[in-house]
Each structure stands twice: as structure tokens, then as C-alpha cells.
N, C-alpha and C positions, 0 to 999 in steps of 0.2 A: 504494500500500500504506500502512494504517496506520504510524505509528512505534510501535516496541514490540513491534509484531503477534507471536507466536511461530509458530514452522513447525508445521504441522499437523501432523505427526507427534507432537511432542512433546503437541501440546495431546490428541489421541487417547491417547494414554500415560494420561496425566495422568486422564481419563477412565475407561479400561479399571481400571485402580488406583482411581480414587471407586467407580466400580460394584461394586468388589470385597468391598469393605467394608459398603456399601449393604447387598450380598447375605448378608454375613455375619448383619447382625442379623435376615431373613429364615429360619436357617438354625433349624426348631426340632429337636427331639430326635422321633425319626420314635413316642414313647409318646405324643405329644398327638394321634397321631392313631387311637391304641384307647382304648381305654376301661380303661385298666392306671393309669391316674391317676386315685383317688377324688375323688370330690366332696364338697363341705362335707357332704352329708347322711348319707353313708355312713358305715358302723361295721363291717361285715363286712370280713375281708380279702380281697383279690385278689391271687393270687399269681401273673405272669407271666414269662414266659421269653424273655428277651432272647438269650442266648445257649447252643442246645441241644448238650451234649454229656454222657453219661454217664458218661464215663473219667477226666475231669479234675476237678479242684475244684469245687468248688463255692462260688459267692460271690453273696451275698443283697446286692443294695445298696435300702436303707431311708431314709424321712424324706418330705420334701415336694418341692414341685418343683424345688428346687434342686438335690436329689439327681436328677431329671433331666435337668438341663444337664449330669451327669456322663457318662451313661448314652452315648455316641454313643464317646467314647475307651475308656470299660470294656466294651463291645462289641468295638469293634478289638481290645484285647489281650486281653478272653478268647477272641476267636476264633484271634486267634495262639499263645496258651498251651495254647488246648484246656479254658477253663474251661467250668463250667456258669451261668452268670451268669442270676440270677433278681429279679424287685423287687416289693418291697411298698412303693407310695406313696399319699401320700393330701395333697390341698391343704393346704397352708397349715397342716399338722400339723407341728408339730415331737416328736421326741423327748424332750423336758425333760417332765418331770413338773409340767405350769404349766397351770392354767385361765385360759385368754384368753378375751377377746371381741371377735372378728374382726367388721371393721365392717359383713361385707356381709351377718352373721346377727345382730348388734345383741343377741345374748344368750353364755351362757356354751358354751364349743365340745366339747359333753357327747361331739360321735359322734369324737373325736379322742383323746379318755381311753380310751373304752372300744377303740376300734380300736390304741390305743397297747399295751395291755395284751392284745388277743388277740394283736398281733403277738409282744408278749416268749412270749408261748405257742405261739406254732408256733413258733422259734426255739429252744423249748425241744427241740419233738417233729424238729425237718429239721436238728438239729445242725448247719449249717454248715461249712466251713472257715472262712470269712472274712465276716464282716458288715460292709458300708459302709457308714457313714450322713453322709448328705448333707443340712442343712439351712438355712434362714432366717434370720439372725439379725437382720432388719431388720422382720420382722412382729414380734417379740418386743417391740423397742424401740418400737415406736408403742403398745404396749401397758401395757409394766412402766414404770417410775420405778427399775426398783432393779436393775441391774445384776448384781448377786449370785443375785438369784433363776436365774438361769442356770445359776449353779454349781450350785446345791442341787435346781434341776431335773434339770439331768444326773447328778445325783449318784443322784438316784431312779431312774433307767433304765440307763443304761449297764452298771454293774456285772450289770447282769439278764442285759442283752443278752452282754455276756461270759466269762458263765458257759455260755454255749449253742454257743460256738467256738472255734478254737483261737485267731485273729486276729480285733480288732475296730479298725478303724480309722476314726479320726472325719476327716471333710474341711472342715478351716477354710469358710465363707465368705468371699466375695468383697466387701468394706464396697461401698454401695450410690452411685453416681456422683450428684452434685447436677445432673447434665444427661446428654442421649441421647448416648454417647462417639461410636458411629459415627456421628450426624449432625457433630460436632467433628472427627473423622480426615477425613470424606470434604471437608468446607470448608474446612478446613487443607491437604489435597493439591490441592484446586482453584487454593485462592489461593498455592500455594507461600509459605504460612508454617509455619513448627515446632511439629509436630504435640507437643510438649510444653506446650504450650498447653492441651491437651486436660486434663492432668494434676490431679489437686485431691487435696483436705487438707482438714483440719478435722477439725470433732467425730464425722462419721459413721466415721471413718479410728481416732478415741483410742476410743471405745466397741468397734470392732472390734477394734482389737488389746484391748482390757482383757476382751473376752469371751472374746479368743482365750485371753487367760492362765490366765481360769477354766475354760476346755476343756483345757487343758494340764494344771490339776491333778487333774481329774476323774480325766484319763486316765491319767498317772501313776503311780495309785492301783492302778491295775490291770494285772495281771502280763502279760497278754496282747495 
């Protein structure tokens, strides 16, 4: 026998737990596989039904794909609460009131304005109870120089959005990892080192909390 060797079991463990993780970032939100997520080129909305029920609330979750990553646990609990859970997304849109130029259309992202604005319009006419919005804040910054713009984006939307519900609730973003974390979790449990390692800081981390701040006062502004 090797010196060192570990007992198969443990080394199977050890395994069963990489693959776990592995699997996780395989794991997408089951809307990439309809057509409930628009395309750069779209401007009409699409309104889909995540979770159907007529009796309960009623909760629009809105924005871009990140508001997708939401979409698999606001399914589970509006299926436990009995909500009606519905979404309007569109790539790579955010809700701020900002002309970008997203790299992969090399011009200014016109079908995002006008989709941004039919959406404050049906939100006007489906009153909601509760509007989520979920979005990017890492396409924004490859884009802007000015931080601020963020606020005065949101500042242009939101209150719209608000006015259309009784609850509007905004869901921070997640600041963006300088590397793949689950290839970092699953090579840290291999090697049996501290998966704190995986852990990072920096500028992507001070820009997220300082946008988060300007989402804080957007929102505060508003009674709802």
C-alpha cells in the first residue's frame, strides 16, 4: 500500500461532495428552456406563468436574467403560499432608465427602452400585489464610468413601477466572482484545503455595495 493512501470510503465521500457542487452550476432555472426569456431583438412583452393559481396573490417578478436565477425558490414559495407568480424578462435588460451598448449588438439597446416602458404599462393595467425585480449590475459597469447613473436610472423607473402595486421589492445583486467558484469549492474539497480560499474582495465587491447604496435610496423614497 501507498503511504498516505486514504481509505476508499473517505476518498468516495470526498467525491460524491465534488460532484455535488459540479452539478450545482449545471443546475439552470427550468425558463431557459421556453422561450419566456426575450432576446436582444425583442421589444414586445411576454408574459409567462411560473406559478398558476387564481386565489392567491399575485407576484410579477421582472428584469433580466438574473431575475431568473431567482425564479426556481419564488416558484417553491409561491407554490407553498398559493401565489400566482408570473415574469416579464428580457436579456440583458435592466430596469434603470440607461441606454447601453451591449457588446454582442455593438449599437445602442433601443428594443430594451421600449420593452422597459411597455412593461411599466401593463403593470399599470395587471395591478399586481407585488412586483420583483431582479437584475445585473455587472453589465451596467462594463458599460457606464459613473456609478451614479444607477441611481438616476432607477430613479426613472421604479417609482412607475410602484405606483402599479401595493409591494415593490428590489433584489440586490450578487457582485460578480473574478473566477468559476464551483470549479474552486469542488478543488478545495478534493484537495482537502479551506474552501475559504475560494472567497475574494476587491473593487467588483466596493462598486456592488456602492450601487447597492444607491438602490437603497431609490427605494426608500418610496412608500411601498
Amino acid at each position: 500500500a501507498l503511504l498516505g493512501a486514504r481509505p476508499a470510503a473517505t476518498r468516495f465521500d470526498d467525491f460524491a461532495q465534488q460532484q455535488r457542487i459540479l452539478d450545482a452550476k449545471a443546475n439552470r432555472p427550468r425558463i431557459y428552456d421556453t422561450d419566456c426569456q426575450l432576446p436582444y431583438t425583442a421589444a414586445d412583452l411576454k408574459e409567462c406563468t411560473a406559478v398558476e393559481n387564481q386565489a392567491g396573490l399575485t407576484v410579477v417578478v421582472v428584469g433580466d436574467s438574473h431575475a431568473s436565477h431567482w425564479l426556481p425558490a419564488l416558484e417553491s414559495i409561491g407554490v407553498r403560499y398559493g401565489w400566482r407568480v408570473l415574469t416579464h424578462i428580457k436579456s440583458s435588460c435592466s430596469l434603470a432608465e440607461i441606454d447601453v451598448v451591449p457588446p454582442k449588438l455593438g449599437r445602442i439597446y433601443h428594443e430594451c427602452s421600449v420593452w422597459r416602458e411597455n412593461l411599466i404599462g401593463r403593470m399599470d393595467v395587471l395591478e399586481p400585489d407585488v412586483i420583483i425585480v431582479g437584475q445585473s449590475t455587472y453589465g451596467f459597469l462594463l458599460l457606464e464610468d459613473d456609478p451614479e447613473a444607477w441611481r438616476i436610472g432607477l430613479e426613472g423607473t421604479l417609482p412607475r413601477l410602484a405606483a402599479s402595486s401595493e409591494h415593490l421589492v428590489l433584489l440586490r445583486d450578487i457582485p460578480r466572482a473574478p473566477w468559476d467558484i464551483p470549479t474552486c469549492l469542488s478543488t478545495a474539497v478534493w484537495k482537502r484545503r479551506d474552501t475559504r480560499e475560494c472567497d475574494f474582495s476587491g473593487s467588483s465587491i466596493e462598486i456592488s455595495n456602492q450601487l447597492s447604496e444607491y438602490e437603497k435610496m431609490v427605494i426608500g423614497k418610496i412608500e411601498n
